[in-house]
N, C-alpha and C positions, 0 to 999 in steps of 0.2 A: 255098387260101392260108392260111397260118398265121401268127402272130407269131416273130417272132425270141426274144423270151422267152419260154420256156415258161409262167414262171409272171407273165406280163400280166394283169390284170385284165379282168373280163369286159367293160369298158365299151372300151378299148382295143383287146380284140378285135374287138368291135360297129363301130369306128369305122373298121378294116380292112376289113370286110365291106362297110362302107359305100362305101368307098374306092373297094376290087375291081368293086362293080356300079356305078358310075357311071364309071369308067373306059372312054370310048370312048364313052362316051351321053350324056353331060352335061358342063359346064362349073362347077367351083368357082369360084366369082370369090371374090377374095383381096385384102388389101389393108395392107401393112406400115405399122404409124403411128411416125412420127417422134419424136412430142411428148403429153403428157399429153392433153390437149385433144384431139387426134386428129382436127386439122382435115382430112386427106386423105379421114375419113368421111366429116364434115361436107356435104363438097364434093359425095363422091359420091353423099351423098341427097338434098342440093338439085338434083341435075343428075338424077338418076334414080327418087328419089322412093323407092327400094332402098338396104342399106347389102351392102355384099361378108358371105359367110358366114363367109368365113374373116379373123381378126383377127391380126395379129403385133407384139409388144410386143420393144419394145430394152432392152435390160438394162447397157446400156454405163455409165450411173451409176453403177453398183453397183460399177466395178472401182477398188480401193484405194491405185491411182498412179497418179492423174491429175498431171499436172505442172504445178498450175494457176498459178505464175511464171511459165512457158513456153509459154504457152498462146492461141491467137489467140483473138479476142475469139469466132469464129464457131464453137469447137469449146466455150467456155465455156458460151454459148446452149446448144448442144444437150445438155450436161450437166446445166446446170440444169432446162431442157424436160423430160427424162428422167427427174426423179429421179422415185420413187416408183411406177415403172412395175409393180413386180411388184404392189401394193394394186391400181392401176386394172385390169388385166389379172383378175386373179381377181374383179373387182365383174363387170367386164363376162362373164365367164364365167358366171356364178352369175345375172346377169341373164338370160343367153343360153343356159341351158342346155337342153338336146335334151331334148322328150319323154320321157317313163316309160310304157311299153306294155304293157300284159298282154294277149299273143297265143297264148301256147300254156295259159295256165289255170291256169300253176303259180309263173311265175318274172315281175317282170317286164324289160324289155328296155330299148335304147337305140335311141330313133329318129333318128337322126343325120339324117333328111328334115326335122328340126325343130333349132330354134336352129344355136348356133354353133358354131368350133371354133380353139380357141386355140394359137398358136405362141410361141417365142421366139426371140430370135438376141442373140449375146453380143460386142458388139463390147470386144474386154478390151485395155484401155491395158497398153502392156509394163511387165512389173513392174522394167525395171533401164533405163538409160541414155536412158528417153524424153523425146519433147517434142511438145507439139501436140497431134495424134490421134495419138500412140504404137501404136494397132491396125493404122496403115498402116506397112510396113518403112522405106520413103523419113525415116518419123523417128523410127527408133531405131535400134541398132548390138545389140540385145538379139541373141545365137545360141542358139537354139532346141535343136542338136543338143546343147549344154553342159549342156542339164536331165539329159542321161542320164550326164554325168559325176558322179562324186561326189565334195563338197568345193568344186566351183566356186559361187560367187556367183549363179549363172543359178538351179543347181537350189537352190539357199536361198531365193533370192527366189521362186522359181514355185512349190513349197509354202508357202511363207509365206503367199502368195495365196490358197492353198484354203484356208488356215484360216481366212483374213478375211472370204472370202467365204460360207462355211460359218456363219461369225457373223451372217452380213448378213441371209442368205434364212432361216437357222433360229434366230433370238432367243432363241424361246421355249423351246431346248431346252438341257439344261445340257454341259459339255463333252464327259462322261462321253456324255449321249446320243448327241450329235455322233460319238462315235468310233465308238456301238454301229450309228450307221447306216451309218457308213463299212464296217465291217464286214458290214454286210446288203449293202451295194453288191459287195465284194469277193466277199461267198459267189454271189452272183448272175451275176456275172461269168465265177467259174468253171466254177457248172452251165451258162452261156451254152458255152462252151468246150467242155465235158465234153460237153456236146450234138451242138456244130455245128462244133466243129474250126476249123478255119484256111485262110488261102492257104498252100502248100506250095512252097517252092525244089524247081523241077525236082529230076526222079533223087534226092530225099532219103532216100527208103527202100533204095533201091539203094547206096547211099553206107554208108549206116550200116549195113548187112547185110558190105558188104565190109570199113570198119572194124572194125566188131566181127570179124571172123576174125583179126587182127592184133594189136589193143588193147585192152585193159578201157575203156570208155567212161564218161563221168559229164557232170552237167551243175551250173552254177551259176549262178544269176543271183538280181537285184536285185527281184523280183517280190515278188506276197505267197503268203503260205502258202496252198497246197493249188493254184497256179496251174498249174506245173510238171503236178504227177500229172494236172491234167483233161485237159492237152494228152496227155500220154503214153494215159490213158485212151481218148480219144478213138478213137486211132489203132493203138492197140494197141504203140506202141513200147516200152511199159517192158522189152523182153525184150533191151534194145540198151544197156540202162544197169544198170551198177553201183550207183549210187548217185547221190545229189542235194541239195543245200543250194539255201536260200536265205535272201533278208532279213528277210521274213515271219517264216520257224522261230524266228531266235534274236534278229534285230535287228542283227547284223553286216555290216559292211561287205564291198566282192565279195574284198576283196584278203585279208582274214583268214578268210572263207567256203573259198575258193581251198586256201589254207595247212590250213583245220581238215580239209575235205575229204581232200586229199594225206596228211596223217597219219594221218587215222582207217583209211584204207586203204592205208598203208605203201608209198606210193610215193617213189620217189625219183628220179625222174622224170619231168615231166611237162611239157603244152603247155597253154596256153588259145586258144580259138579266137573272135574277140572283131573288134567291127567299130569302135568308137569310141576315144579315148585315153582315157579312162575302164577300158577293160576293159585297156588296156595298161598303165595304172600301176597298176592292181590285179594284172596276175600279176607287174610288177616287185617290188610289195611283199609277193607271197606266195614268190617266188623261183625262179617258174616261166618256161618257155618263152611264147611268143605266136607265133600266125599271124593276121594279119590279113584277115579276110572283106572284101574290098575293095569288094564290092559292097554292103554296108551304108551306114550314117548317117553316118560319119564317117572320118575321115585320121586318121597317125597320124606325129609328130612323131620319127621313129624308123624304122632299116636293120634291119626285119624281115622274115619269108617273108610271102608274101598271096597269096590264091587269087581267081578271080575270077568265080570260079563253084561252088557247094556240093559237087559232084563231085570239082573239083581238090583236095578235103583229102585225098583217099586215096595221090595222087602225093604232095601238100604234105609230108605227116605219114612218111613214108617216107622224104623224101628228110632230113627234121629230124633223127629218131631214127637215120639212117645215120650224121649228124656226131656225134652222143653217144658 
């Protein structure tokens, strides 16, 4: 068994290992704390004289719209219980940490048979229209599929959020750094990709072997630079595409990407094949066609073609370019 990162640290792989052999022989006992204090410990080692191995810390105070006018008193409590959770979590780790082994002579290891082992979970209050515990739907109207539009108030407010949050857990770093780690996240990402590929829509390679005999192919999306080629990489499909823009490259948006794209390669005709209205008002404003992948994230406010399965684009795009 391996990590899903290649590049994991050797303690994280150690802690895999750990995993894997006590799978099926043993029992982790576990135990999520509410509240600073961490009386659910408490409890369990007055009752057992034992605390659980495994610890998990709530990070729900952390999130930067709470709606504390709208707020019942019981969701208040556990905001304030909470704050400060990532400091106690990292004492208790640091108090609690595994063994250091030298077993082969040279290196040494992580005994994960020794100390503890830390979790989190992120109950995140909605960044737009909430009230109460905003992390439950029942109270908020916040739509989720709207992050992927661009221009809407959902996706301003939800990166708005990474960056306050980004403030919160990294203080001590300046914005510049901030951005240089965002960037280590992103490169990581893609060798993750570039690695291990993806889920695959049925017949996709099939689809695109029989497009391309027909059409120059291209792609565009809203990702960051180098995302696009690891997937192509992966799979070996670059051989099905002309060419590729994204957000990352230049910082443009999908509907002028769309537009630079179609010029750069003298089309004077074309479709975009897009699941959300997002990617519909982007080929309206690049002045392109659209078919709707209907089997995607979202509806589209508009009497266009849509397929309902990744194969129907070969009939879809046929029967498009018949009415041109």
């Amino acid at each position: 068994m391996t990590t899903a990162d290649a590049k994991a640290t050797q303690e994280a792989k150690e802690l895999l290992e750990y995993l894997k052999n006590t799978a099926g022989q043993q029992i982790i006992t576990g135990q999520h704390t509410q509240t600073i204090p961490c009386e659910e410990i408490a409890y369990i080692r007055q009752t057992t004289g034992k605390e659980p191995k495994l610890r998990g810390f709530e990070l729900l105070a952390y999130s930067p719209n709470i709606n504390y006018a709208d707020a019942s008193p019981e969701c208040l409590k556990e905001v304030e219980e909470n704050k400060g959770t990532v400091e106690t979590a990292l004492q208790w780790a640091r108090a609690n940490r595994p063994d250091k082994v030298n077993d082969t002579g040279t290196e040494n290891s992580t005994d994960y048979t020794t100390g503890g082992i830390l979790t989190f979970s992120f109950h995140w209050f909605s960044p737009l229209g909430g009230r109460d515990k905003s992390f439950y739907t029942e109270h908020t109207d916040f739509d989720a599929t709207k992050v992927l539009q661009e221009g809407t108030p959902e996706r301003a407010a939800f990166y708005a959020d990474m960056d306050v949050i980004a403030d919160i857990l990294f203080p001590e770093l300046e914005k510049e750094a901030r951005m240089k780690l965002l960037d280590q996240c992103c490169s990581m990402e893609n060798d993750y990709l570039r690695e291990h590929g993806g889920v695959l829509y049925p017949k996709l390679e099939e689809t695109l072997s029989a497009l391309k005999e027909k059409y120059p192919l291209y792609i565009v999306s809203n990702c960051q630079s180098g995302y696009i080629e690891a997937f192509l990489d992966h799979y070996g499909f670059g051989k099905y595409f002309e060419d590729i823009e994204c957000y990352g490259n230049n910082l443009k948006q999908k509907g002028d990407n769309i537009r630079l794209l179609a010029d750069r390669n003298g089309l004077t005709e074309a479709v975009y094949v897009g699941d959300i209205q997002g990617d519909y008002d982007a080929s309206c404003h690049a002045g392109v066609g659209f078919i709707h992948a209907a089997y995607g994230f979202g509806t589209i406010a508009a009497d266009v073609p849509e397929i309902h399965t990744f194969e129907e684009l070969t009939e879809t795009a046929d029967q498009y370019f018949a009415l041109r």
